[in-house]
C-alpha positions in Angstrom: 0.0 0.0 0.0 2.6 2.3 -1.1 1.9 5.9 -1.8 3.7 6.3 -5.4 7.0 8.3 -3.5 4.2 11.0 -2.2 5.5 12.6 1.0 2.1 11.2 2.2 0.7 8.2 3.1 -3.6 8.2 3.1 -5.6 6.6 4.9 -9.2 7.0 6.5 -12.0 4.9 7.5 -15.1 3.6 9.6 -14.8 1.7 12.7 -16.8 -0.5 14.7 -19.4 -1.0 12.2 -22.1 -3.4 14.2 -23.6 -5.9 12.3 -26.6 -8.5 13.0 -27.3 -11.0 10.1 -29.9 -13.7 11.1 -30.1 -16.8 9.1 -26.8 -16.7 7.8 -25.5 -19.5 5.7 -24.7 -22.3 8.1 -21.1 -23.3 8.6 -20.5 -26.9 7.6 -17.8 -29.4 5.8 -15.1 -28.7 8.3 -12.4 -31.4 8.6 -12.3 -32.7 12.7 -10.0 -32.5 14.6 -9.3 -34.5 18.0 -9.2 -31.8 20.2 -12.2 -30.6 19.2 -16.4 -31.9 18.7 -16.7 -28.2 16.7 -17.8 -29.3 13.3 -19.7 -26.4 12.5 -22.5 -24.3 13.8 -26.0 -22.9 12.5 -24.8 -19.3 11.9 -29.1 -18.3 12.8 -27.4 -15.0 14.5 -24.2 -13.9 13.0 -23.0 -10.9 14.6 -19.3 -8.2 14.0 -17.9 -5.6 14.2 -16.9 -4.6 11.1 -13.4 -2.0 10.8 -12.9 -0.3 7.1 -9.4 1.2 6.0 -8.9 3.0 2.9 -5.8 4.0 1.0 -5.3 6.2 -2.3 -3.7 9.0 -3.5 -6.7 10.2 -4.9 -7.8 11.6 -1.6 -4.6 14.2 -1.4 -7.0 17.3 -2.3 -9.2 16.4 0.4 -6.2 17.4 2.7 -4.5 19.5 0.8 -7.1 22.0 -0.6 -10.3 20.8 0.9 -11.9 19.0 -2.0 -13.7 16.2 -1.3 -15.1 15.5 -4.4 -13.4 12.0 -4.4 -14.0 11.1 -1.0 -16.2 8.1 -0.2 -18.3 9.5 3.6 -17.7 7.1 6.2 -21.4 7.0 6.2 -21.6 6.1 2.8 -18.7 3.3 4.1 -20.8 2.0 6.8 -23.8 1.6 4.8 -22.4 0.0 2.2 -21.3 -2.6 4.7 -24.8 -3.5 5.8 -25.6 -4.0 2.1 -23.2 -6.7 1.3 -24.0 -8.5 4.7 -27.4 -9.1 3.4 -25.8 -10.3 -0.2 -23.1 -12.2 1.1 -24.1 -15.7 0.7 -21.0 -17.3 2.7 -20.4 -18.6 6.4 -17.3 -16.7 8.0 -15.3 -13.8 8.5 -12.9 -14.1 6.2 -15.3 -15.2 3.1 -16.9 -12.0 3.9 -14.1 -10.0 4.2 -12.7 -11.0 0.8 -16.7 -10.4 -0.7 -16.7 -7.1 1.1 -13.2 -5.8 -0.5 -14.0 -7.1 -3.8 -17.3 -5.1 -3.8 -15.4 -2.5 -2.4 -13.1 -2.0 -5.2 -15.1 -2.8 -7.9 -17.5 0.1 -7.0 -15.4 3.0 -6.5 -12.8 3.2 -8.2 -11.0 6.1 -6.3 -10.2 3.5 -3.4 -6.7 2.2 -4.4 -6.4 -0.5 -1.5 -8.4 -1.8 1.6 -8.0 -2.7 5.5 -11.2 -4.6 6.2 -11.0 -6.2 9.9 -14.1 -8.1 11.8 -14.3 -9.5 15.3 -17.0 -11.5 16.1 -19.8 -10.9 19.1 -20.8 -14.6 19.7 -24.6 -15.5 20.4 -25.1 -18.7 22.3 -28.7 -20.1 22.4 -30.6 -20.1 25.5 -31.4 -24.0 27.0 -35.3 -23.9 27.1 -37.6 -27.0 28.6 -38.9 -29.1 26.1 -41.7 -31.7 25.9 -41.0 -34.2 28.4 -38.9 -32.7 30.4 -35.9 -32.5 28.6 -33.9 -29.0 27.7 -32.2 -28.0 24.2 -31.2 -25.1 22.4 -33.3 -22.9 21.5 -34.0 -21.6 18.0 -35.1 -18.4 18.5 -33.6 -16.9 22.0 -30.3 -16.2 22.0 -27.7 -14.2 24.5 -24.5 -12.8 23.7 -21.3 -14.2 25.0 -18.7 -11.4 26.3 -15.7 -13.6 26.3 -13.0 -14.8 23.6 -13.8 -14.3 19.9 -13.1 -15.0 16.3 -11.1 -12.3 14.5 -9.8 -11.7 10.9 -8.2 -9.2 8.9 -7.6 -8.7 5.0 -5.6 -6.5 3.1 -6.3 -6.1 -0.8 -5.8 -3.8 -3.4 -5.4 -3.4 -7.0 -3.1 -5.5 -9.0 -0.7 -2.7 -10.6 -1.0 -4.5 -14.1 -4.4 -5.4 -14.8 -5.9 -3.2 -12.0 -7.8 -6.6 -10.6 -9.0 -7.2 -7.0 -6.0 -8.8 -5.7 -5.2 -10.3 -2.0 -2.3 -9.1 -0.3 -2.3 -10.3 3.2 -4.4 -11.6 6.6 -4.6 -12.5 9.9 -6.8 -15.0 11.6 -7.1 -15.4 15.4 -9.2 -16.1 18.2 -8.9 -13.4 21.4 -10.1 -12.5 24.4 -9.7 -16.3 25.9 -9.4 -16.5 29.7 -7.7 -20.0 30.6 -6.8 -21.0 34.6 -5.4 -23.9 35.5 -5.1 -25.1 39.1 -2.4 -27.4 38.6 0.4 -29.1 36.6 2.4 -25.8 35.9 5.6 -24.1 37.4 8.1 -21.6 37.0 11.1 -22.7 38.9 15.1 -22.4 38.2 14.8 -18.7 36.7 17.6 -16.3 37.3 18.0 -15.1 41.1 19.8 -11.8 41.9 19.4 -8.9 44.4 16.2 -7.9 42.7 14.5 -11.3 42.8 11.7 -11.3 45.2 9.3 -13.8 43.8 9.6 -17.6 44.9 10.1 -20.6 42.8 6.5 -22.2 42.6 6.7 -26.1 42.0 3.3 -26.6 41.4 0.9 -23.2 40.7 -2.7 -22.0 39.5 -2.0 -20.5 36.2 -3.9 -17.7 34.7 -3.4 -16.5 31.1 -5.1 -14.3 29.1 -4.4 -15.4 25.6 -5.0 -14.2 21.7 -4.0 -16.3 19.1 -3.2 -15.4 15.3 -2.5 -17.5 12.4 -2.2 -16.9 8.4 -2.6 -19.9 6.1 0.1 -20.7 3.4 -2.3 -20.6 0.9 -5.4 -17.9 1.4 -7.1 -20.2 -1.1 -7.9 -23.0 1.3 -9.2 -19.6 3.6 -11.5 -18.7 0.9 -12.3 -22.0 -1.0 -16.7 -22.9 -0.4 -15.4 -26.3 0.5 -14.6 -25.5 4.1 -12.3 -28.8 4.7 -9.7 -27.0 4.4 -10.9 -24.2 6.6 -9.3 -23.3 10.2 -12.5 -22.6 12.3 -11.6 -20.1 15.8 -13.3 -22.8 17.5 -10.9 -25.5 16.8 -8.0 -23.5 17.4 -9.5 -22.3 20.5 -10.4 -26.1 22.0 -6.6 -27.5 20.4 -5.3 -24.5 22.9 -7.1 -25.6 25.8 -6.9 -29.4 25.5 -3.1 -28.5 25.6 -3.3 -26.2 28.3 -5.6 -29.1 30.4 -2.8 -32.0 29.7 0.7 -30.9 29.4 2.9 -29.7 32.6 4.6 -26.9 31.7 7.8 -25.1 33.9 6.5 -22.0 32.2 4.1 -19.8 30.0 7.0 -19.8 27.5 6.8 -23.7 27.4 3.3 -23.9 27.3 3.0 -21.8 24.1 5.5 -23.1 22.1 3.5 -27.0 22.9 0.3 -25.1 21.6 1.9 -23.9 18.1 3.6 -27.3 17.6 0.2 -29.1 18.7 -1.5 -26.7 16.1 0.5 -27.0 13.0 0.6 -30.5 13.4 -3.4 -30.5 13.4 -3.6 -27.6 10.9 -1.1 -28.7 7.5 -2.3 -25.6 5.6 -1.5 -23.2 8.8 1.6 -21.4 8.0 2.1 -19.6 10.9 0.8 -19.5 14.2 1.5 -16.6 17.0 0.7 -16.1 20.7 0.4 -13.0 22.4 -0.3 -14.2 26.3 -0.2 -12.1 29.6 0.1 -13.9 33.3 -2.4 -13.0 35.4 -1.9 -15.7 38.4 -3.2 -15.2 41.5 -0.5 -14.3 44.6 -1.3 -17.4 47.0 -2.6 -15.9 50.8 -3.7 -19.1 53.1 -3.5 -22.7 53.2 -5.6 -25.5 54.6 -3.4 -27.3 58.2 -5.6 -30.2 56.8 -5.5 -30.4 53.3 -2.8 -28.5 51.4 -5.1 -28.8 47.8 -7.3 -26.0 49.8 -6.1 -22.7 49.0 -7.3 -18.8 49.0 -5.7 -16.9 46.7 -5.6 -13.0 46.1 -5.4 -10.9 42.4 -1.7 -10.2 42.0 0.1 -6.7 41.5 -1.9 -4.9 38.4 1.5 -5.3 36.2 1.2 -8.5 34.5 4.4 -10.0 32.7 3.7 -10.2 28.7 4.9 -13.2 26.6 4.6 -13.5 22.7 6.2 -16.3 20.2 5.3 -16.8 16.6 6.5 -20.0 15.0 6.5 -20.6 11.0 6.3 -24.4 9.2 9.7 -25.2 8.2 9.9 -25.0 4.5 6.9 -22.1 4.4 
């Protein structure tokens, strides 16, 4: 998204666009995987936020002089993304990020390139009685979830040869998850000096707050309408935790690099695969004279240590 050696580099958008589509196109064909019973999900209320970028030198005289005769309103922006929801005929974020940019492009032709980013407000259906006495999902009531999330983002532009709708890179992830495990973790045998106050911990609650991002090696198999080759959030989220739940790490560091080797053994056409965790375990206050498994613990100090790793397939 170069600028053509202009002193300036362009950019405006909309952000935080909130979309509701019911009866979206249900999410199916997905390849399973053993971590995971997601193999798909009705899509009945499919709800983002929706973030739109856009880059071109034909905005300059907006800035410089004040004309706005090539400018696209935000308004117009945000409208135009509640239109193509209701076309779009496809079941996730990234199939509707690549329809959105394409429709972008192809009708103004003043945008040179596009950000398009959407993060997913999950609905989960509300477990009604049924006949009998039994309870299901409902197919009408739904509430919305408030913790971790699907996320994507797609960058495309115009080819400089042929001026065609081309894709130049993404992002895929899950956020906002919330993981705490009561045991089978340390952090032991770390470097001691006059500044060390903390205590080696042999066995420790650990509590992560955790985003995860991955890019495929080839955005076809992201795109394709056969979704087998599809990475779904919600595998990626349950491979992380079934991880997390079996495997004794001696620290955050550990554990990570164990859930991107789990997860580009399970996902072949993931190319890369990065974590972006932050410790947030509780300080330990009391213990049980009875039974040392009984604990109270406290929140710790509001600085929490940070710890990020991105690993790549060999060969990719």
């Amino acid at each position: 998204m170069s600028s053509n050696g202009s002193p300036y580099r362009i950019s405006y958008g909309k952000a935080q666009i909130p979309l509701y589509r019911v009866y979206a196109t249900p999410l199916a064909g997905l390849t399973p995987v053993p971590e995971s019973g997601f193999v798909g999900r009705a899509n009945t209320v499919l709800a983002l936020r929706v973030d739109v970028e856009v880059f071109g030198d034909n905005f300059l005289p907006a800035y410089t002089q004040g004309d706005n005769s090539s400018v696209v309103a935000t308004d117009s922006m945000k409208n135009f993304v509640l239109a193509q929801a209701l076309a779009y005929d496809g079941s996730t974020l990234e199939g509707f990020l690549d329809f959105l940019g394409r429709r972008f492009l192809a009708t103004y032709p003043q945008m040179q390139a596009l950000r398009l980013a959407a993060r997913e407000q999950p609905f989960t259906a509300a477990r009604v009685p049924q006949r009998g006495g039994d309870f299901a999902d409902s197919a009408v009531l739904f509430s919305p979830s408030h913790g971790d999330h699907a996320f994507a983002s797609l960058e495309c532009e115009r080819d400089g040869a042929t001026g065609e709708y081309r894709l130049a890179a993404h992002t895929c992830g899950r956020r906002g998850m919330q993981l705490m495990k009561i045991a089978g973790s340390s952090f032991t045998r770390f470097v001691r000096d006059r500044h060390t106050t903390l205590p080696e911990r042999v066995e420790r609650p650990l509590f992560i707050y955790l985003d995860v991002h991955w890019t495929y090696a080839d955005p076809s198999a992201m795109l394709a309408a056969d979704l087998s080759r599809y990475i779904a959030a919600e595998q990626v989220r349950d491979v992380v935790q079934a991880v997390f739940d079996s495997f004794v790490s001696e620290s955050i560091q550990h554990l990570v690099n164990e859930m991107g080797h789990r997860l580009l053994s399970r996902f072949p056409q993931m190319a890369t695969v990065s974590f972006d965790a932050q410790n947030h375990t509780w300080d330990p206050v009391v213990e049980s004279e009875t039974d040392p498994r009984v604990k109270v613990y406290t929140d710790p100090f509001p600085a929490h240590g940070v710890i990020r790793l991105t690993l790549s397939r060999l060969g990719g």
